[in-house]
N, C-alpha and C positions, 0 to 999 in steps of 0.2 A: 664306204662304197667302193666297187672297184675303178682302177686307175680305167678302164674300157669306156665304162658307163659316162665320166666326166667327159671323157675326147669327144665323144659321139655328143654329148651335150653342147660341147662349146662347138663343131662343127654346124649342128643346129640350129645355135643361137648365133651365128654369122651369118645362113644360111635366111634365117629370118630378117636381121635387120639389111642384108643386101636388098631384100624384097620386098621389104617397106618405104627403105630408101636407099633407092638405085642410083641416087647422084652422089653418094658418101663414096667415094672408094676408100676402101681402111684393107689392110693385110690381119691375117690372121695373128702375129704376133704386136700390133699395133692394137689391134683390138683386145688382146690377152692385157696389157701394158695398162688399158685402159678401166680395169675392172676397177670397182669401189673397193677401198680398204677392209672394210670388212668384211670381206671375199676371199681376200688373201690369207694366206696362215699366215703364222707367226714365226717367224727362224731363232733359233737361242738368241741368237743377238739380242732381239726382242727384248726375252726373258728376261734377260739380267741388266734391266734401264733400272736403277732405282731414281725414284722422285722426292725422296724426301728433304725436306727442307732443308737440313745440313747439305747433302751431298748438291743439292740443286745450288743452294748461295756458293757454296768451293768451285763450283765449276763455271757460275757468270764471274767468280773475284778471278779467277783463270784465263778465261776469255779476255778481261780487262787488261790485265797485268798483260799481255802476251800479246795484245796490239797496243799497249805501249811501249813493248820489246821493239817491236815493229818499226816504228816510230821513231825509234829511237836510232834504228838500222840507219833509215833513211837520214838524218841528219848526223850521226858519226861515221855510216858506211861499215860500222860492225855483222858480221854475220858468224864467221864460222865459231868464236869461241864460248859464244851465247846460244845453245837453243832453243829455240821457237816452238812451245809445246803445246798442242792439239786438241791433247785428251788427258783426264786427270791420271788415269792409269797410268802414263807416261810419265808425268811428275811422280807420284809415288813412288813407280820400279827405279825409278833415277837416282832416288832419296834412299832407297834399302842398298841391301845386299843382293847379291847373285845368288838366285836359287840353287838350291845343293842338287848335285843329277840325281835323276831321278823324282826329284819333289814336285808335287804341283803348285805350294804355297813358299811361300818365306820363312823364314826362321821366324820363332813367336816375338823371341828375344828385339829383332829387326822389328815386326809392328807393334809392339809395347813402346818404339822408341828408345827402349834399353840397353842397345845394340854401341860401344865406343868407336866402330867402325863404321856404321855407315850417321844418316839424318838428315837434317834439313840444311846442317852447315854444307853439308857436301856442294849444293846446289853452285852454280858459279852466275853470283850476279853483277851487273853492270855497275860503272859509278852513278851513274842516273839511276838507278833501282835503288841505291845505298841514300841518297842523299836526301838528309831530313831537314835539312836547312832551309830558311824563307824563301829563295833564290829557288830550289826545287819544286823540279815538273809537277804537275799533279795528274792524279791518277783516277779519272773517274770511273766506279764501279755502282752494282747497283745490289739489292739484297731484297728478301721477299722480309715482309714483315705483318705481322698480324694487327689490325684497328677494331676497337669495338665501334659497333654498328648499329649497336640499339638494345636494345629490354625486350625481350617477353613480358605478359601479363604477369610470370609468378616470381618476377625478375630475374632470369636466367640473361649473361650478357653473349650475344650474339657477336660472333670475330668474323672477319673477311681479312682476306689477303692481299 
């Protein structure tokens, strides 16, 4: 539909609920702010959430690990040689190599893992991150996991999450 037809819509529909109720005061971009999700488009960002199991468990043992970094700030006063990462994308580009100009992706070699230059050794951990000993912090994380839930009649097993 044209960009026209929508403006004059949501004029309208301001238009109308001022005049239903005339004790709201809301602004036009308060009311835009306000619309249901499902109203809204979707931006690439959107697009590319993946939710699958794997990537969903790597990024709460992410979130874990990284307010125990935190944590750890606070009681050694560590910041700059440690950092404090976000979003898992961050971790991985950390762990490869530097895209070659021009590329949009890594070297295959680099996400195979097969790479002698870059990996996971790269990462720079703390001695509390290191330490597997009795005396060591713990680190609680959490993971999704499938339970069976019951039987069908033709005994098919029903999973929940």
């Amino acid at each position: 539909m044209p960009n026209k037809f929508w403006k004059k819509l949501k004029q309208k529909s301001i238009r109308i609920l001022r005049k239903i109720f005339p004790f709201i005061k809301i602004g036009q971009r308060k009311f835009e702010s306000c619309k249901p999700f499902f109203l809204i488009p979707p931006r690439n960002a959107d697009r590319i959430t993946c939710c699958c199991k794997l990537h969903v468990d790597a990024t709460m043992l992410l979130q874990s690990c990284m307010e125990f970094r935190r944590k750890q700030y606070t009681i050694l006063g560590e910041t700059s040689d440690y950092p404090v990462f976000e979003r898992l994308s961050e971790v991985i580009s950390k762990t490869l190599c530097e895209k070659q100009d021009g590329e949009h992706y890594h070297r295959k070699e680099c996400l195979e893992r097969q790479c002698s230059e870059c990996g996971v050794e790269t990462l720079k951990l703390m001695a509390a991150e290191m330490d597997v000993g009795e005396s060591a912090p713990l680190v609680k994380w959490s993971k999704y996991e499938f339970v069976n839930s019951g039987t069908t009649a033709e005994g098919k097993v029903f999973k929940a999450v």
